[in-house]
Structures are given as C-alpha cells and as structure tokens.
N, C-alpha and C positions, 0 to 999 in steps of 0.2 A: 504493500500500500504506500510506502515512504516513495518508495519508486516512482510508483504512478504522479506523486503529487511532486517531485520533480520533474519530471516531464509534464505536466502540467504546467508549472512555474516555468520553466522553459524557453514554451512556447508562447504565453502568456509575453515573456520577455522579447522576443524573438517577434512579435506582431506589435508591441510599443515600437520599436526599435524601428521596423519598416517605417510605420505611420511617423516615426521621426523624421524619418528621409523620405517623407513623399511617396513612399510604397504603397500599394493599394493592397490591404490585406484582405477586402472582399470585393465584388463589380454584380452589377445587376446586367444578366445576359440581355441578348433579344427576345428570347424566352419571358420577361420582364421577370423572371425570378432571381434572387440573391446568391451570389456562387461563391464559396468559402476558396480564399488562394494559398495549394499546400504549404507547408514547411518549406520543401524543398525547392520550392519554388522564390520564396522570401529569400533565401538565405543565398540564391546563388543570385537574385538581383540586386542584394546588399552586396556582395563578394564583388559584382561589375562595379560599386558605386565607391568601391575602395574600402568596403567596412567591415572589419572583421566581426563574426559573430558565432566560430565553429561553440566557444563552451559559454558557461553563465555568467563566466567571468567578463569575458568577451563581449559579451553585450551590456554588460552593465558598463564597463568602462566606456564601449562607444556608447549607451547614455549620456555620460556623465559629459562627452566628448561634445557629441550634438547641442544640450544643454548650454553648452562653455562657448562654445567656438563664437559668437556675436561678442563677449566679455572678452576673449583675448585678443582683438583687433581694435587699433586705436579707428576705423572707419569699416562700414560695409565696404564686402567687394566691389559694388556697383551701385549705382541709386538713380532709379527710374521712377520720374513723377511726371504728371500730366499739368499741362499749362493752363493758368488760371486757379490754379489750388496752391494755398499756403501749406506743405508739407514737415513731417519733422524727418530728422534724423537725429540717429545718438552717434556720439565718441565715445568711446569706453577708455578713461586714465584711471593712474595711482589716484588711490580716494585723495582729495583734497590737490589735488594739482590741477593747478591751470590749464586751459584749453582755446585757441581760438581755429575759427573755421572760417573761410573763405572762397569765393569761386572764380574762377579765372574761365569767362566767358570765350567763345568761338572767337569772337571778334578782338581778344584782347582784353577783353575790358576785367577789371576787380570789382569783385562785391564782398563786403563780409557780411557775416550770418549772425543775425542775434542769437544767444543763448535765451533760451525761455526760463521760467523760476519754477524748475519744476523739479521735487525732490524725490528720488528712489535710492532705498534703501541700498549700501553696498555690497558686494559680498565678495568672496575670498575665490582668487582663482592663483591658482599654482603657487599657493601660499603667499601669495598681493593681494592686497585689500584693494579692490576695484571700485571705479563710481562710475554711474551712468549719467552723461552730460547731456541734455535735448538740447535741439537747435531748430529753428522754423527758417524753411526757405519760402525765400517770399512767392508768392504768388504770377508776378511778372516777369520772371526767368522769361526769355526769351526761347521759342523752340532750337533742336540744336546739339550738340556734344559738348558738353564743356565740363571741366574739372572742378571737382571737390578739393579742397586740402583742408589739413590739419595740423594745428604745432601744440604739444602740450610739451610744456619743459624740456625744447629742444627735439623732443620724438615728432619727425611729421610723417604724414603719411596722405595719399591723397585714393581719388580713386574718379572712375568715370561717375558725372549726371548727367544721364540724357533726360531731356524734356520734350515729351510727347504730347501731339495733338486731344484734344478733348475728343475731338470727332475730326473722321476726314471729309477738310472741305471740298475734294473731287466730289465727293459722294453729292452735298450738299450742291452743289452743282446743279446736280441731272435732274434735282426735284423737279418735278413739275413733265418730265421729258421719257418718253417710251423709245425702246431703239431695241430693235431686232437685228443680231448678227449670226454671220457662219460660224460654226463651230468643226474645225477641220483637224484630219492628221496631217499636217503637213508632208510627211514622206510620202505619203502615198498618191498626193496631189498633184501628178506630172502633164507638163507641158511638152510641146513638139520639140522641144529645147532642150529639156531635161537631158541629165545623165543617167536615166533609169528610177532615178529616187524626185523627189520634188522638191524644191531648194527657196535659197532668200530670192531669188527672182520671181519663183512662181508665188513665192510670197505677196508680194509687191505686187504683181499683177492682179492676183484674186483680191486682193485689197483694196485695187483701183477700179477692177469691173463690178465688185458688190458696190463699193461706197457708191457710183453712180446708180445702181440699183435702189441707195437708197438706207443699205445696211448701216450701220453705226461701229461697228466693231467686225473683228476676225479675231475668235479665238483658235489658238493651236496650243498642237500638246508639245511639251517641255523640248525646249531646243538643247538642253547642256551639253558638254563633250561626252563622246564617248572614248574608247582606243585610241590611241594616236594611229594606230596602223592596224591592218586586217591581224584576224577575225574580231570583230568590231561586235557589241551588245545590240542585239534589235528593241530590245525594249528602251524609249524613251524614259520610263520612271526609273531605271536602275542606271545612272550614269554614272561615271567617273569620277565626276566634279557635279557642283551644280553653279559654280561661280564662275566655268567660263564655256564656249561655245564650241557647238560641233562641226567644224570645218565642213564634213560630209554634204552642209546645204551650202556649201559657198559655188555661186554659180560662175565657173571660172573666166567664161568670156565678157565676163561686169568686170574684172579688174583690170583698171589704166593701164598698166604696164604689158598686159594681153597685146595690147594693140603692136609695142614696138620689137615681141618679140622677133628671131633671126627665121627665115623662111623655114630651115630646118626644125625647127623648132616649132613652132608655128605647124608645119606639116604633121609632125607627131599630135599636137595638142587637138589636131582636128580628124586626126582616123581615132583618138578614144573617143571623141566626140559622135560622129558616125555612127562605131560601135556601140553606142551606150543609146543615141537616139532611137532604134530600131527597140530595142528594150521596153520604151514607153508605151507601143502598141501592144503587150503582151498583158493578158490576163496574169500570168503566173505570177507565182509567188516573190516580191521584192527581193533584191541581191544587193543589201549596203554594201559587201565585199568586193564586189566587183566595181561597184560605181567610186567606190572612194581609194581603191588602190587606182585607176585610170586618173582621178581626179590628183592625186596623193603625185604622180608622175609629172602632171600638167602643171600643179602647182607649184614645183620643187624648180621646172624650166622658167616661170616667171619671177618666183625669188630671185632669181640670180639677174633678171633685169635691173638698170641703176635705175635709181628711182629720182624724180624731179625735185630739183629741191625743193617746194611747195611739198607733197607727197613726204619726202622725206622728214622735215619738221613735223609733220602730223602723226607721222609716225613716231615721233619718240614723242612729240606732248601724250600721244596712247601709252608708252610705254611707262613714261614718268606717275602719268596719272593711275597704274594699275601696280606699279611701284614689287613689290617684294612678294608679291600673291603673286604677282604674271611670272615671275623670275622663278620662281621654285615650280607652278607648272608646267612653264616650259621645263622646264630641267626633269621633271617628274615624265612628261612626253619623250624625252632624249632618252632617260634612262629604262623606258619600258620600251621604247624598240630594241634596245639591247639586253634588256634583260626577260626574261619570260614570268609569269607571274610566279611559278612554283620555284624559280632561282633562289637558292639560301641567301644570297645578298640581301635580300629584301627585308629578309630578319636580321643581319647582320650588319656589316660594312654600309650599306645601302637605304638603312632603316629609317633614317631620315636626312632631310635638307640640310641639316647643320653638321651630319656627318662628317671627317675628316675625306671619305670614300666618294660621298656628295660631291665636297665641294672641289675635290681634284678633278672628278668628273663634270664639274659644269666649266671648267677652262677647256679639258681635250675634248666636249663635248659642243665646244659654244657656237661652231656653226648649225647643229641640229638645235640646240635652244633656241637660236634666233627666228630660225626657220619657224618654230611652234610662237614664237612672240609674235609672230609677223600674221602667223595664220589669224589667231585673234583680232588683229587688227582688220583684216581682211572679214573677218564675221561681223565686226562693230559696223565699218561703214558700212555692210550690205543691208543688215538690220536698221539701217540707220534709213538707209534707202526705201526699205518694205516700210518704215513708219510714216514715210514723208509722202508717197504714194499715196498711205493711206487717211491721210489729213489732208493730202490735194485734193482725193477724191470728193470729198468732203464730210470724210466721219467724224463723227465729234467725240471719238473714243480711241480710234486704231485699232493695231496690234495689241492683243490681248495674250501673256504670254502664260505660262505654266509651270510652277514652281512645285518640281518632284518631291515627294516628303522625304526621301535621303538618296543615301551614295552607294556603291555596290563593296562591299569589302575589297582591299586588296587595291581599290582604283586612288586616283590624285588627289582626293580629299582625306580619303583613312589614312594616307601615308604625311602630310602637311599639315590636317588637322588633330593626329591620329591623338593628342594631349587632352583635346577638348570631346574627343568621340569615348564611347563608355565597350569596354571590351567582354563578349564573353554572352553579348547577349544580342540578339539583331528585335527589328521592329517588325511587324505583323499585327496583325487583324484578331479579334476570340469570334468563335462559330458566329456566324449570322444566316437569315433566312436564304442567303444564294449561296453564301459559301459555310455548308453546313461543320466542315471541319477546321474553319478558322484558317487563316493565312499566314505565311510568312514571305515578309517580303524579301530578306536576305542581309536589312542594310544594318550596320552600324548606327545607332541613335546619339545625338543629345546629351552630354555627362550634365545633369544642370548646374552642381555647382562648378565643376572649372569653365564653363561656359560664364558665367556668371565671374567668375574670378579674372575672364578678359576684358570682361566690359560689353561683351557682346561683340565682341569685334572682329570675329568670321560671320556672325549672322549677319550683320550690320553691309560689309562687304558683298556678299554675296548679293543680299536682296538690291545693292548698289547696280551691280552689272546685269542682273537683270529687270531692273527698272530703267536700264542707261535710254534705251530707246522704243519704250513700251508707253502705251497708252492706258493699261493696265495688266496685273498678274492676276491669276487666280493661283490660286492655292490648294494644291492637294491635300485630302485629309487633313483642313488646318482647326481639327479636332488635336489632332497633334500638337497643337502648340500652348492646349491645356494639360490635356496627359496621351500619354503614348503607351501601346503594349510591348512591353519586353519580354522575348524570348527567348530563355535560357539554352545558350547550347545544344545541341542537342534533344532537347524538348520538342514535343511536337504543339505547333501553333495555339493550341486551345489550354495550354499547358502554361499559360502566361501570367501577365497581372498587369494593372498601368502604373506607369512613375509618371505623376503633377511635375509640372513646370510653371514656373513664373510667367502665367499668364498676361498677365498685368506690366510684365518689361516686354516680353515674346509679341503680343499685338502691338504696342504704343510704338514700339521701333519700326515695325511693319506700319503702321500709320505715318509714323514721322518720315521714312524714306516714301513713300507710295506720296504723299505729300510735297515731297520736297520733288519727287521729279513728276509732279502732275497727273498722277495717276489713277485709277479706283484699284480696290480691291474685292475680288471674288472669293472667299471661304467655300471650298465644297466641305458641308456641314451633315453629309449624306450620315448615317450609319446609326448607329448606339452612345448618344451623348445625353451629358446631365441636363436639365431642363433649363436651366438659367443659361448656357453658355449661347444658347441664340440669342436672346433677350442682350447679353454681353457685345457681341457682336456687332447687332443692330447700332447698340449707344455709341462702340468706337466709329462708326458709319462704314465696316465691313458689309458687302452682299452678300445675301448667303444665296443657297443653291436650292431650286426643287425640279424634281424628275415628273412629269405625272406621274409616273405607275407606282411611285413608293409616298403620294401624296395622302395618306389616309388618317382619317381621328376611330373615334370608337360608333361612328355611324355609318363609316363607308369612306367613298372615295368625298376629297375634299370639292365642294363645289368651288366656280373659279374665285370670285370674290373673297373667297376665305383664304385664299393665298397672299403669300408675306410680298409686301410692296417692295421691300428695297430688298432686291432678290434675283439672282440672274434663271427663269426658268425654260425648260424645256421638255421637249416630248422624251428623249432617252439619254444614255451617256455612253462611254466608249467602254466602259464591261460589261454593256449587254448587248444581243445582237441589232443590227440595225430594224428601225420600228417595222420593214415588211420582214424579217425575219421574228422580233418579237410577236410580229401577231398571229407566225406560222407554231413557235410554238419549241422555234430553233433555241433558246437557251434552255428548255430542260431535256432535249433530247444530245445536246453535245456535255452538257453536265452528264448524264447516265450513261454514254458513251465513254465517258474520262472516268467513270469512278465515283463521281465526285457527289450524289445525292443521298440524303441519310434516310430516305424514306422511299418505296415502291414508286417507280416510274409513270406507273397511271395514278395515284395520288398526287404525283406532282405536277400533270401534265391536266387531270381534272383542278388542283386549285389555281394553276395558272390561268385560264379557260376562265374559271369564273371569276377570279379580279381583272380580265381582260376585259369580262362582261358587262361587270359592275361602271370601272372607267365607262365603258362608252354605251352604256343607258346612259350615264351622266350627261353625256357629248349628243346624246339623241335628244334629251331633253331638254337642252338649249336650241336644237332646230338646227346643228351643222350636219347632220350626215340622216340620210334615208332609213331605209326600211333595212336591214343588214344580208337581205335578200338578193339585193339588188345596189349594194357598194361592192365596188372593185378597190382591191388594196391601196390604190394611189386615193384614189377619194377618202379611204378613212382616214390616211397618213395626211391628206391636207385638213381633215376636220378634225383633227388631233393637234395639230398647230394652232386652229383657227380658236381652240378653246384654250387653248396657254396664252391669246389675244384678248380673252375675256378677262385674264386677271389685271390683279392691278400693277404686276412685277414692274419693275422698270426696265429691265432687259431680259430680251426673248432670245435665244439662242435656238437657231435652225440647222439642224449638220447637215453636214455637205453629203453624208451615206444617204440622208432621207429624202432630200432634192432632188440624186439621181436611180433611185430604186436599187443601192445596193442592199442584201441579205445576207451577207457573211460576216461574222462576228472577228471584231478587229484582236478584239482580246480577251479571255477565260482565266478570270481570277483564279488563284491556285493551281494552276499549270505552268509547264517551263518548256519540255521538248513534246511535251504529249499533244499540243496543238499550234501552230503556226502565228504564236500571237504576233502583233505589230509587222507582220510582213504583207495585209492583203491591200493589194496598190484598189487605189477608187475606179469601180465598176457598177454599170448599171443591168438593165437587163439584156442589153445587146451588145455588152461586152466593157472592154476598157472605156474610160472618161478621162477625153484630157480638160485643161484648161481652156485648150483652144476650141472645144467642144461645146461649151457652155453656153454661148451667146444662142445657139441653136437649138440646145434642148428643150424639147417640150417641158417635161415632167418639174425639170429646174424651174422652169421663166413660169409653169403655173403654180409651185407653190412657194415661189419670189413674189408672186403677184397676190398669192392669198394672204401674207403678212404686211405686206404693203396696203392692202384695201381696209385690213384691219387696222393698222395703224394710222394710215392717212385717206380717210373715208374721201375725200373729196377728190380722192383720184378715182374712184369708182365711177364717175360721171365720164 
C-alpha cells in the first residue's frame, strides 16, 4: 500500500510539474470528451523542454526551479505589450537595492520608467534575500522593437519590448468591403511558358487576369525553400526553411541578365526550356526534379553574367538587409549539396554555423554561397513583380501568401535555429473526424522558453520575409500559436499532448509585422480549439477561416448569416478533394483505400451522404440550386459559392480546382508515399488547364461571373 501511495504522489508531482511548463496534462478530443495524457507521455515532453523529472526528487527541485526562475533575473526575457495600455513589469534585486529602468526606443530616443509604490513581500533565492521592484510602462510607447534596461547597483541587464498593435489596422481597412479571390497551388498552375511546375511569373499573370476579373486577392500555398538540389520535398508544408524562398518558381527568362547571356549559353538555356514546355501539356503527375535540376543548370549560366551596376547595388542592399540569416542559409544550401543528409558531419564537425568545420567551409565554399544568396535575390524581385501585377490589376489585397506551421527535421532551419527548436518530439495533429488516427507532421516545434529568451527574433525575421512582398499571409494551423501537439518520439500521433505558448507575444508580433508591411492576416482556425481563442483572434483583427462543410452548431449546418464576418470563407480546402470530387464521395473512398478510416466504409460513406445532404437543403432553401434531380455537378458547385455570397465574411475565396472541374484530391492528410500528395498539376474534365487557357473557359468565366453578380449586383444588368 506505501507503494501504491508513492506512485501516486509521483505522479500527482509529475502532472504539477507539466502544468508548470505549459504541458497539457488533459485535452478535450473531437469526440468533445476529456482525455487523460499518460505519464509517459508528460515526462518525455518535459525531457524535450530540458526538464529533468526521471525520480521525486527531480521534480521537486524542477518545482522549486520553475517557481524561482522570474526571482533570479534582474529582467524578463522579453516583454510584449500592446499599445495604448499602461503595462507593468518587475526587476527582481538584492532586497533593499536600488533599481532604475529605462527604454531606448527604435528611433533612438530614452525614456525612463517610473517605479510604482507597490510593496511585495521578499523572499530568499539561492540564499539572497530578493525584492520584487514594479515599474509601469506608459501607455504611448510607440509600436516597434525597442529595449528595456536595467541598472541596480551596477548589475544591468536589459532585454527586448516589443509593442504591438491593439488591432490590425489592414483588417480595419476592409470594413465595410467584400472581395472574392482564387485560392491556388501554385505548382500546379502552369503556363505555355512554364518549366513543367508553375512559377513567380505565372504568379503574376493569374494575378493580373483575376484582378481585372474583378478578384481582390490570390491566395497560394507556402512558397518556402525546399532542397537546394534534387531530390527536392513535394510537399509545400514541410520545407527546409520557412524564412527564405524556393528558387524552383523562379521563372528564368524574367531575369535581366537572361537577356545578355553568350549564344552558347543562351542555346542550352532554351532546349531545357523546350524540354520542360512540352511537360505543361501533360496530365501526369508533376516532376519538381526535373524542372529544377534544368532550371538549377540555366540559372548557374546566368550567375556568372556581370551584372549592371544599378542591378548590382540592389543586390547587396538585399544582401545587407537579410544580413547573417541569408549568410548561414546560403552556407546551409552549399553545405547540403555536399553533404547528404544521413552524412555524420551533420552531427558533428558540421553541426552548426558557428562550427570551426562551418566556417572553413563557407570560404572554400563561397562561390556556391553566393550563388544560393543570389538565388534569393532572384525570388524577392520576382515576388516582388507577382505583387505589383497584382495591385496594377487593381486588387486591393494581392498576393496572399502561406505561412507553413514548421520545418522538416534535418533541413536549414533545424540546423541554424536548431537552439530555439525543442528536440525529441515533432508536431502533429490528436485523432479528429477525417483523420481518425491523428497526425504527424514530422517537424521540429517551438522551444517557448528559449524562443522567448531571443526576443522572438527568428519569428520576428521570418514573418519579415515573408510579408516582404505580400498583401497578406495566412497562417497555417495558427491554432499553433496558442498550443501545439507534441509528439514524442517515436509515439504514434494520438499518443501526444499540447505545450501553450505565449499567445499574447506569438499574435501581437504577427500583428505588428503584418502591420508594419500592410498586410491582413488569415488564421486557419479549422480543427479542435478552446472556445475563447476565436473571440481572441477577432479582437487582434486576425480573419479567421470557415469551410462550408465543417460549418455546423448543435442544429445543423450553419445558415449563411450566422457566419463570422471578418472571416476569409469558402466552399473547400486543399485536404479535401476538390468540391466535384467531395460531392462524388472521393474522400472516404481514398481514406479506406489508404487504411486510414476507424469505422466501416459504408458508415462512412452513409454519414458523408447525409451532411452532404443537410448542407445543400440548406442551399435549396435559399432558392440557389433546383430540384437535385435535375442539377449537374457544375451547377451545385456554382450554388455552393453563391451561398458562401450570402454571408456576411468579408473574403470569399474560390479555388482554382473548382473553376475548372478538377476531382483529384491534391493532398490526404496522414499519408507520405501511399498517395501522390502535392504532385496533381491543374486539370479539368478534358484534360490539362493552362493559364493561357482561362480567358476561354467556360466553366471558369461562369463561376467568375456567379461571384461577381453576387458581389457587384449591378453588373447583372
């Protein structure tokens, strides 16, 4: 019995201990029931978070640790407050010693900081008698980066304050203003021009034929780097980096220096050209490998072109302004075409930038860096180009870009951020109603405290370059950026728990750069979250996301009206089949095909059927769609739109799959080789769809014209 009631106590310890650090020692499923998170499960996502906890000892002391750690720092790590609020903060000194604080604004400028009269009891750390000193920052910090310090009897210490938007004023913007855009993959979007994949030009183009259409936006999914060199990742969410871009879309005949290439030269650049055209016409399955090793050859002959001095100054204000990030990923691109990922170096000699192995390597290596620094450059002005396109045409949004929830182990960011990333556990999904066994996504998460101990200053960067030339980002599961599920090792996906994050700094920073470079923000808020975090959202003037078909309360499907105003929605998303495949019926039959359903096939196939049903009574009885006798699949697919037109969202998002009647599912959550995800190029039902195909399609220009009539009635005359 003594036994049992140690183990007991334990555990008991061992679940304080998590809730110390932000562990979630229970989660309410989709199931809406309460799920207890084992032992072992606690204790190996304490172990990632640096916190020993194997005996009782062990945990008491990391108590007493957790407890402590504000008392033995003369400042927080970091201090995130929102503008317009008088905030406090503490210094913790020797009891009875002086303390002043001050701020050394972005601009230059000093402020100090009143001390408040406010008195808390001392107490005793590492045998010091400790005091806790408040201080109120005023209210009129200006938005911004700027420094805290601190001097008590000589000890200073300082640390970052950023000061975040109340609300983002993009958001406040659009009130009043409806705008309907494409929602595209871009790889798969190819032109007669193309290299087989769909790049920044066809960007820019699609940009420029919707905005006269009338669209507002072009969302795409995540452009980050992948591989410097074949075999290269097809999945967009699992990148290498998320801070810098994937050459793979640089469309090589847009760069100035193309033009002076030597005939020789020149001649090669245009039979991969040739070769890679013919490509576009093909239903088959996309081949990044082949388009980006041709491209990878083309673009290695124009480096070596001199570049104008104009051209060249612009190149290094790029290089200057991306500063010691660009340098180490170039270097990290040099180093991984010579090295293989499973090479010991990587754990050794090669283990990071600062290496002694590194940095011999970035001299004998510095014309392949530069080469990778160059490429960047080459991604910024094309992007730059796709944005400008898309505000000539005259959207009042643009480019809408797509911010992957993380990085793929083993790529440019694990290995440069690998201090701030948490080891030992990756991020994934717990069971939900499509993906009955929970997910894992494979990536590296978020440490929060030493993220926190930088100041935020790889989020901060990141979210920089890709807002450099964006109209707006959305955000993948940026449920993530209240808690995240971590997966232990070896665990399988449902075997998890969430770690909380500093909500509260993670969005305001995301406000203050989407802010600072004119942007909105879209939250995909889809999945299993706590009830207040949309309500949060809304107030920082984040959009959040609705699907139809997962729009439902406890009476049915949501009528339009009852939908959240500032809100980007639509008929589907890209992990389910495209709307004429969801209404065929294609996602539970490639789920049972994969494995992947926890209940009998015609169970799943009869409740699909009937919330299919339910939706579109709902769509019948607003008067958009006939007798179901007598609709053809494009007509429900346009009366399916036409009631996402009835709400009140301020942005409609129309994918480019449902325009042109494609039915093949882009990508199957929880699968890797067992299905073709991110490879199926844009096809309608008579085959491939190019760009240059659009202005002509039927099916496109009628349900271009159904959101349009919805939006601007006064063209219906």
């Amino acid at each position: 019995m003594a036994g049992l009631g140690d183990h007991e106590k334990d555990e008991e310890l061992l679940r304080k201990l998590a809730s110390a650090h932000g562990v979630g020692i229970s989660f309410r499923g989709w199931d809406g029931m309460e799920h207890d998170v084992s032992s072992s499960t606690l204790l190996s996502v304490l172990t990632s978070l640096g916190i020993h906890a194997r005996t009782s000892g062990d945990m008491l002391e990391a108590l007493k640790d957790a407890e402590l750690a504000p008392w033995r720092r003369l400042l927080p790590p970091v201090v995130v407050v929102r503008e317009g609020r008088e905030s406090v903060v503490a210094a913790h000194v020797p009891h009875g010693d002086p303390v002043n604080l001050w701020i050394s604004l972005e601009d230059g400028t000093h402020l100090d900081v009143p001390q408040r009269d406010h008195w808390e009891e001392p107490r005793e750390v590492d045998g010091i008698l400790k005091g806790r000193a408040s201080f109120a920052l005023p209210g009129f910090l200006p938005l911004g980066w700027h420094t805290l310090h601190a001097d008590a009897a000589g000890d200073h210490a300082e640390c970052t304050l950023v000061v975040t938007p109340e609300r983002l004023e993009t958001t406040q913007r659009l009130q009043g203003t409806r705008h309907w855009g494409l929602t595209a993959q871009l790889y798969s979007v190819r032109s007669s021009r193309s290299w087989g994949v769909g790049d920044f030009a066809d960007l820019a183009d699609l940009a420029a034929a919707s905005g006269r259409d009338g669209a507002g936006f072009v969302l795409v999914n995540p452009l980050h780097a992948a591989e410097p060199c074949p075999p290269i990742e097809d999945s967009p969410y699992l990148p290498t980096t998320r801070r810098f871009f994937n050459p793979l879309y640089i469309r090589v005949e847009d760069i100035p220096e193309y033009g002076y290439l030597d005939s020789e030269s020149r001649t090669q650049v245009e039979k991969h050209a040739t070769r890679l055209h013919a490509a576009n016409a093909s239903g088959g399955l996309l081949d990044r490998n082949s388009s980006y090793e041709a491209k990878l050859a083309s673009l290695e002959l124009i480096f070596r072109v001199p570049r104008s001095a104009r051209r060249a100054a612009s190149y290094e204000d790029f290089c200057s302004g991306h500063g010691r990030g660009l340098d180490d990923f170039a270097l990290w691109c040099a180093l991984a075409e010579e090295l293989p990922p499973s090479a010991p170096e990587w754990a050794g000699p090669a283990s990071s930038p600062d290496s002694a192995y590194s940095q011999a390597m970035r001299e004998q290596l510095s014309d392949r860096v530069e080469f990778h620094r160059w490429l960047q450059w080459i991604c910024d002005q094309q992007l730059e180009a796709a944005q400008r396109s898309a505000v000539q045409s005259g959207m009042p949004i643009g480019v809408v870009h797509d911010l992957a929830v993380g990085v793929k182990m083993g790529g440019a960011d694990a290995w440069m951020l690998k201090d701030v990333l948490a080891r030992g556990v990756t991020v994934g999904a717990p069971p939900d109603m499509f993906n009955q066994q929970g997910q894992n996504w494979t990536q590296p998460p978020w440490h929060p405290g030493r993220l926190a101990e930088t100041g935020y200053g790889p989020y901060r960067d990141m979210l920089r370059t890709v807002l450099r030339h964006a109209g707006g980002v959305r955000v993948d599961h940026i449920l993530g950026l209240f808690r995240l599920w971590w997966v232990p090792a070896g665990a399988g996906p449902a075997e998890g728990t969430y770690v909380y994050y500093d909500h509260e700094a993670l969005i305001g920073i995301l406000a203050l750069e989407a802010q600072r470079a004119g942007a909105i923000v879209i939250g995909e808020d889809l999945g299993v979250f706590e009830p207040w975090v949309r309500d949060y959202l809304s107030e920082r003037g984040i959009f959040g996301t609705s699907i139809l078909w997962f729009e439902y309360d406890a009476d049915g499907p949501l009528p339009p009206e009852r939908y959240r105003p500032q809100c980007l929605t639509s008929v589907n998303t890209h992990d389910l089949p495209p709307t004429a495949g969801y209404l065929a019926g294609d996602h539970v039959t490639l789920r049972e095909s994969l494995g992947l359903l926890a209940r009998p096939v015609e169970e799943e196939h009869a409740a699909a059927r009937a919330e299919q049903e339910a939706v579109l009574a709902l769509v019948r009885d607003h008067g958009l769609l006939p007798d179901p006798a007598h609709s053809s699949v494009q007509q429900t697919v346009e009366a399916l739109y036409a009631f996402t037109a009835l709400t009140p969202s301020v942005l409609l998002g129309v994918a480019l799959v449902d325009a042109v009647g494609e039915t093949r599912t882009q990508n199957q959550p929880g699968t890797e080789a067992e299905h073709p995800n991110w490879r199926i190029p844009l096809e309608g039902p008579d085959g491939p769809v190019l760009l240059d195909d659009l202005p002509a399609n039927e099916r496109f220009n009628s349900l271009i014209k159904v959101m349009r009539n919805a939006l601007e009635p006064a063209d219906r005359a």
